[in-house]
N, C-alpha and C positions, 0 to 999 in steps of 0.2 A: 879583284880590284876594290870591290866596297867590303865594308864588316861582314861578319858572319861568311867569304867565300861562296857568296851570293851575288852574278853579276847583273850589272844593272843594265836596262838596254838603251838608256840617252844619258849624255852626260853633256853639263851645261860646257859654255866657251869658257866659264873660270876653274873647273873642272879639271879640261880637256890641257889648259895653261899651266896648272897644279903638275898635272901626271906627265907630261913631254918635258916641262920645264924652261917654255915659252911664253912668253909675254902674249896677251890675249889680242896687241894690235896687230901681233906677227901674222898670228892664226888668221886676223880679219882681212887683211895683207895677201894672205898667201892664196885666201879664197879666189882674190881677185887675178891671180899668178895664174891657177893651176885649175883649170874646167873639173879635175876628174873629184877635188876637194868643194862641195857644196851641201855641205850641213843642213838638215830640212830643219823648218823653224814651229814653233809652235804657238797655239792659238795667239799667245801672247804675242809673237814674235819676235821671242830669243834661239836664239841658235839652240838646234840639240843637235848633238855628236853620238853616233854609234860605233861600236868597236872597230867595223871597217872603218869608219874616218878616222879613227885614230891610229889604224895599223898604216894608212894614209900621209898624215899627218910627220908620224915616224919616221916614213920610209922617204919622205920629201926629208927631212931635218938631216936621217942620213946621208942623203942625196948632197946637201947644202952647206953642212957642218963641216961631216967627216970626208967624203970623198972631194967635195972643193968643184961640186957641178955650179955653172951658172943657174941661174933662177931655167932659163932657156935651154942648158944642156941637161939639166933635173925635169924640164919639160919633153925633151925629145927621149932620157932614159924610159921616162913613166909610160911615151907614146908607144917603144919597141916593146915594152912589157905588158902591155896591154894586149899589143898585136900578138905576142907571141901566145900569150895565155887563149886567144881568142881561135888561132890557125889550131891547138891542140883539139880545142873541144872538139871538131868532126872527129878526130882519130880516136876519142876517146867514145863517140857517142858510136863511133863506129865498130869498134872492140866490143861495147856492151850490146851491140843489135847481133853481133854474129854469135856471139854467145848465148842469145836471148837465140837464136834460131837453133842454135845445134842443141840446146837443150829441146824446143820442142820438137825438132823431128825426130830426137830419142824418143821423148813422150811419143811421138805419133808411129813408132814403130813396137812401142809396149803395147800399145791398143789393140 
């Protein structure tokens, strides 16, 4: 994203405006839209954006642009995907513990 293929890790609201290719009232707008879009602010108190908020960001504009969600139907997609992303981790953390077992009671049968 920045020179030299060095990425930065905040990028300001005119930044953020630049690289989506929104209007920076959109962005301030949509904060107001969308719980899951809240930019932490710095001492100053200007918004800084990190690569999540902008894959964020993105994925609202898809939502809004291209597919033709309401502000409220791009709110209810964001809620299932969050839900779904959420129900996965047990089965994922659950795969890694069973695995993390039969390795060691290999090990505890070398012993």
């Amino acid at each position: 994203m920045s020179a030299g293929g060095i990425k930065k890790l905040y990028y300001s609201i005119g930044e953020v405006a630049q690289l989506t290719d929104l209007d920076q009232h959109v962005l301030r707008y949509w904060e107001t839209e969308f719980e899951e879009l809240r930019p932490n602010k710095n001492r100053g108190g200007r918004r800084i954006y990190t690569e999540q908020d902008i894959a964020l960001v993105r994925r609202i504009q898809q939502l809004l642009r291209d597919e033709k969600y309401t502000i409220e139907g791009a709110r209810q997609v964001l809620a299932r995907e969050r839900a779904g992303r959420a129900s996965a981790q047990p089965d994922l953390h659950r795969k890694e513990l069973m695995e993390l077992r039969t390795f060691l009671e290999d090990l505890l049968r070398r012993i």
